[in-house]
N, C-alpha and C positions, 0 to 999 in steps of 0.2 A: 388043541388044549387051550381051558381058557383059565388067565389068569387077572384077580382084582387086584389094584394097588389104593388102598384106602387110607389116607392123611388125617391125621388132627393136629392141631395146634397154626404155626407160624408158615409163614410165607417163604422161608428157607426150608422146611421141613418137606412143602408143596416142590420144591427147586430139585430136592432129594430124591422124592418120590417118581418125579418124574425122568430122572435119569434110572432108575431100577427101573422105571418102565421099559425106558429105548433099550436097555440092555437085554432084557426079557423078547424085548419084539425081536432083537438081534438073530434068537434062537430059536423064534418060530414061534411063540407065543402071540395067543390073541389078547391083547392087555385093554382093560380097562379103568378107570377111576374112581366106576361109582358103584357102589356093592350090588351084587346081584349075584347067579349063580356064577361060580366057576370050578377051576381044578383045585388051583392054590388060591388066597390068599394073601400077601404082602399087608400086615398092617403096621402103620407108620406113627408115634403116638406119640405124646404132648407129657409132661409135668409141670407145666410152667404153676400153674395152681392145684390145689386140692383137686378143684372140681375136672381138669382138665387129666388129669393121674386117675379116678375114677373112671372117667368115659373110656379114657385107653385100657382100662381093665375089662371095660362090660362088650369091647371092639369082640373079643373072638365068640362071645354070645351072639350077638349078631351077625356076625359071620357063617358060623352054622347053623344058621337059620334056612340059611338057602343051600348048602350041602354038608350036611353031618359028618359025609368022610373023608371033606377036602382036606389037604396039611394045609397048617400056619403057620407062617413066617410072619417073627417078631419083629421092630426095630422102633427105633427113635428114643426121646430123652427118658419116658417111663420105663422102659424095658432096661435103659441104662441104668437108672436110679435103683429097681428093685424088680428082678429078671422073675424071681421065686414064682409070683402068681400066676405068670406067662405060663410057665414050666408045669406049674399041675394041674394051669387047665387043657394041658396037653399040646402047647406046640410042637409042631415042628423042630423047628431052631429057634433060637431066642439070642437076639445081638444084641452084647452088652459092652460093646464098646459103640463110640462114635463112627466107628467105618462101615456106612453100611453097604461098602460095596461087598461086603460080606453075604448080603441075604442072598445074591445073583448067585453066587459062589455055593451057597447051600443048596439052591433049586437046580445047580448043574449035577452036583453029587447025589440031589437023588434023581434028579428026571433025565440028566445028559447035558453037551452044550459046550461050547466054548463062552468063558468068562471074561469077555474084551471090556473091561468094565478099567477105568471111568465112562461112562458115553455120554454125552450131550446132553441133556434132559429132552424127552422127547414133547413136543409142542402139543399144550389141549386145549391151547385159548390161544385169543387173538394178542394176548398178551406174556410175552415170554420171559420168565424170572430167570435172571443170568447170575449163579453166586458167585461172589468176588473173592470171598473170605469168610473163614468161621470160628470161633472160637471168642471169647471176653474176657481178659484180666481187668478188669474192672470192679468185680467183686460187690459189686452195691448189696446190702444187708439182707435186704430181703430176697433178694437172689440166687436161685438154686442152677442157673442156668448155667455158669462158669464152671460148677463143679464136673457138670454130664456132660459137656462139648470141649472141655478142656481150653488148652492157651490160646491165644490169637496166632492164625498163620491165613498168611495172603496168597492167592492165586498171583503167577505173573499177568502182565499188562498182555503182552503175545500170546497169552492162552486165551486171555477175556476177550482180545478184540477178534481170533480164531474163530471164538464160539460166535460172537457175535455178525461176525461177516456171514455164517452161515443159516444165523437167523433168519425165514420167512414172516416172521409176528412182524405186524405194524406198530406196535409197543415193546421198547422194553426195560425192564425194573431191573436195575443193579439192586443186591441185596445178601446179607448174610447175618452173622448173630450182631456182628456192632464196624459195620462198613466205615466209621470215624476211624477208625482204627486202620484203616487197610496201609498198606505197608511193601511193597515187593521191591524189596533189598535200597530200601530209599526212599524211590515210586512213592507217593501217598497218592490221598485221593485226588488234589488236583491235577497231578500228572497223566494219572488214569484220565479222567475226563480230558483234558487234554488231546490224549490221543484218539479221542473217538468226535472228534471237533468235525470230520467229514462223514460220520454214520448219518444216512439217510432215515431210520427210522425216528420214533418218537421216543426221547428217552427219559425215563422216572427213576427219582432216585430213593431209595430204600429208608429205613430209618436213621436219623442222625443224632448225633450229640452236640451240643451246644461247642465245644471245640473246636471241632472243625468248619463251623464259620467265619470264615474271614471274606476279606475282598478277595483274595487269590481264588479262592476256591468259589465264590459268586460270579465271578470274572470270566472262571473258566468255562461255568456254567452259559454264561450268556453267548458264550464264543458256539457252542452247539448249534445246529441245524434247528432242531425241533425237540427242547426241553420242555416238559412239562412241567408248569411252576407250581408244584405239590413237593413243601417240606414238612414229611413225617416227623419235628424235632422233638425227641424224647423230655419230659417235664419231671412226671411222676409226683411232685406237691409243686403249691406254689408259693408255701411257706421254706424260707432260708431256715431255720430251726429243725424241721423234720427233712428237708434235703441233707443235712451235714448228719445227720442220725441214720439216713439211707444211704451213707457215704458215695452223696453227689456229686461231684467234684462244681460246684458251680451255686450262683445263689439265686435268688429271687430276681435281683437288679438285672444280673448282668444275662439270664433267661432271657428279659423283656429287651434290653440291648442288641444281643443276637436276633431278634424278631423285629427291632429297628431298622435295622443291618439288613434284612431279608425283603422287607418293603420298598429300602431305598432303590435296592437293584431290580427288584420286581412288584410293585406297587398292585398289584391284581394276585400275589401271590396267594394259595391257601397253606396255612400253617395248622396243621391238624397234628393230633399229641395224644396221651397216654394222663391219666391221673389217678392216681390210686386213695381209696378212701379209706382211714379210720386204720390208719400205721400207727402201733401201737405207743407213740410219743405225740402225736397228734391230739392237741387241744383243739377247742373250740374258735380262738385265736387262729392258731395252725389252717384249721379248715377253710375258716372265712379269709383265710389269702387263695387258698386254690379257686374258691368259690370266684372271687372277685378277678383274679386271672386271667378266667376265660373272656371275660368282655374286654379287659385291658391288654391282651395281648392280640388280638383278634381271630382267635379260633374260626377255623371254617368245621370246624368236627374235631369231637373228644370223644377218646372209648373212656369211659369210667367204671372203673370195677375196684370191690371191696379186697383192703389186704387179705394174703394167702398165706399163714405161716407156713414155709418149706425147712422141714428138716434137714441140719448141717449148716444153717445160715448161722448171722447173729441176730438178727429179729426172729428167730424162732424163739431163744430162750427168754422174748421181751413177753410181759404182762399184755394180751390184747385186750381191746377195747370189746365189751360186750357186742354181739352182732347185733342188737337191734340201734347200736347206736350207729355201726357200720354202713346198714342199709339203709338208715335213715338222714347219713349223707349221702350213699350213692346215689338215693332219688332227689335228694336236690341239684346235685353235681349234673347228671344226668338231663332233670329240667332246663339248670342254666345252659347245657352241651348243645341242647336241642335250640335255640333261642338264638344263641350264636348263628348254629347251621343257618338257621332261616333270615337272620337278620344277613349274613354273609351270601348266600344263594339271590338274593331281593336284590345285588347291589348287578346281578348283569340282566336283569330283566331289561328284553330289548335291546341289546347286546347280540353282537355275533360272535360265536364262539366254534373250533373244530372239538368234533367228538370223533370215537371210531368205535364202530355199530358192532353190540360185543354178540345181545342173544335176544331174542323174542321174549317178552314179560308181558301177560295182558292183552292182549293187541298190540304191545307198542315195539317197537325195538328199542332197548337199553345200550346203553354202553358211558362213558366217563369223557370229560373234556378234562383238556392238559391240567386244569386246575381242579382236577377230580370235584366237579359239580356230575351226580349221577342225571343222565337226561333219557328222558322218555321222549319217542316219535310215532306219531303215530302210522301204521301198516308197517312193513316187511322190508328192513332194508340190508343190504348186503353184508354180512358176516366179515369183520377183516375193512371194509370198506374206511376209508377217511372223508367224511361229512363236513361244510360248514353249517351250522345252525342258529337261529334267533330264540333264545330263550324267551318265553312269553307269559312265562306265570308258574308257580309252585305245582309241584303235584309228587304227592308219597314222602319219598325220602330224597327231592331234589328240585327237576327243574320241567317242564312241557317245553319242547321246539320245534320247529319247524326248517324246514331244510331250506337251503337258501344255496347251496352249492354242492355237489359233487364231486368230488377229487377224483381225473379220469386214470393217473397213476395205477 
């Protein structure tokens, strides 16, 4: 019996889905990730925006494409939000709470099994997303994500470093809805990292909030074996005026301070972010700080995407800004994003840097250096593998290298 587990949206979503995998394989299921034929389905769905609430709705169309009388199995934030559609296009089950160890539990009642469920996330990549903690009291306006994942609660330190000692990935990404936050009965996050000071892998850390940078928790970082100097730090404008309206806790100044803070201790560091365009309090004024931003804070990569009004926020009941005035920043936002990238990727040409060799693209083998520059090589090299390389010129969305070492490890 074969069963797909199919993700959209976040990178804890992907951490989710892959533990209902291992739980699934538990019971003798042949599990995969990437749609095709099977028995069941598990689809795993996104409302972080409009467009992302849409695609998890048109999931079980595409699903029956490749078998009409498979069951489906619902889960993640859409299903949470608004189950009804699920329901009459005929699932299976439909989880409308945050537990999805629920869905495991469904396929045992109808196909058989034992439900030994939490399990691990089972490994699909060279790099293995370890969740810490889930949930946001944070509330920022435009946010619908605190509603569908509910409060902040933290895994212990002895569960994370459990899962982690059993880790095989040569990478791995602590991560969950707001990891600034993490918390086990004290524990915060520099304690955690702390105790993982002798993990032999590569370790990345998840998205952050401008609060929990300080020296303690850079300090600790530095103390690591092999950190990856890639801070996801969340921005979202880069006007003080529409951060205090997207109830930021943080301003403009003291954004660029914490990204002072992050150079000093790691001067090669990549600071890559989030900016949202054309929030409905967002002037002209407003924009042209985000815009100016990105070069002054040193972005190595910005996703830029247009406001989402989400129902139950307070920016839902605000007046938006017409979309073409929307789009019409995202494509600048976007060009400056892009300009950064390049001007920031230009600065190790000629440089040696470690990458680890994720998949074949092109000819070349792919995979990311600790400061997440994506690098292309060219022919076939080992999956999992840890590479040094010289970066020797742009190419795509990153860097050409050439291999200069081997890690016999």
């Amino acid at each position: 019996m074969k069963a797909v587990v199919f993700t959209l949206g976040c990178k804890v979503n992907e951490t989710e889905s892959a533990s209902i995998m291992a739980g699934l394989e538990k019971n003798g299921w042949e599990v995969s990730d990437k749609l095709g034929y099977a028995d069941i389905y598990v689809l795993n769905t996104c409302a972080v925006t409009r467009e992302a609430e849409k695609k998890s709705r048109q999931l079980m169309a595409r699903a029956r494409k490749f078998n009409p009388d498979a069951k489906i199995y619902v889960c993640g934030c859409a299903s949470v939000k608004n189950a009804e559609p699920f329901k009459e296009k005929g699932a299976a089950f439909v989880c409308v709470s945050g537990d999805k160890n629920a869905v495991c539990e469904a396929v045992c009642a109808d196909f058989g099994g034992e439900c030994g469920m939490p399990c691990y996330p089972k490994q699909t990549k060279t790099r293995a997303f370890i969740k810490i903690q889930d949930g946001c009291n944070n509330f920022c306006s435009y946010c619908v994500i605190p509603y569908l994942r509910g409060r902040e609660k933290s895994r212990t330190v002895e569960d994370i470093c459990a899962e982690i000692e059993l880790c095989g990935s040569p990478e791995i990404v602590l991560n969950g809805i707001n990891i600034s936050s993490y918390n086990d009965g004290g524990r915060r996050l520099p304690e955690l990292i702390n105790s993982l000071k002798n993990v032999k892998n590569r370790i990345r850390i998840g998205s952050l909030e401008c609060s929990v940078i300080t020296e303690e928790f850079l300090n600790a970082l530095k103390e690591l074996k092999d950190f990856a100097p890639q801070f996801h730090l969340s921005l979202q404008s880069g006007s003080t005026a529409v951060l205090k309206a997207m109830n930021r806790h943080y301003t403009r100044e003291e954004y660029l301070e914490k990204c002072a803070l992050i150079y000093r201790f790691f001067p090669d560091a990549a600071i890559t972010t989030d900016i949202i365009s054309g929030f409905p309090t967002e002037t002209e004024k407003d924009f042209a700080d985000s815009l100016s931003i990105i070069e002054e804070a040193g972005f190595s990569r910005v996703h830029c995407f247009s406001f989402s009004p989400r129902e139950g926020t307070v920016a839902f009941k605000m007046k938006e800004l017409p979309p073409s005035v929307k789009e019409e920043r995202v494509s600048r936002l976007t060009k400056a994003a892009k300009a950064a990238e390049i001007k920031y990727v230009s600065r190790f040409f000629g440089r040696t840097l470690t990458f680890i060799a994720e998949e074949s693209c092109g000819g070349y083998t792919c995979g990311y250096t600790g400061n997440y520059i994506r690098v292309y090589v060219t022919g076939g090299l080992v999956s999992g593998k840890i590479y040094s390389v010289k970066l020797v010129g742009a190419h795509a969305d990153g860097a050409f290298a050439e291999v200069v070492y081997e890690d016999k490890n």
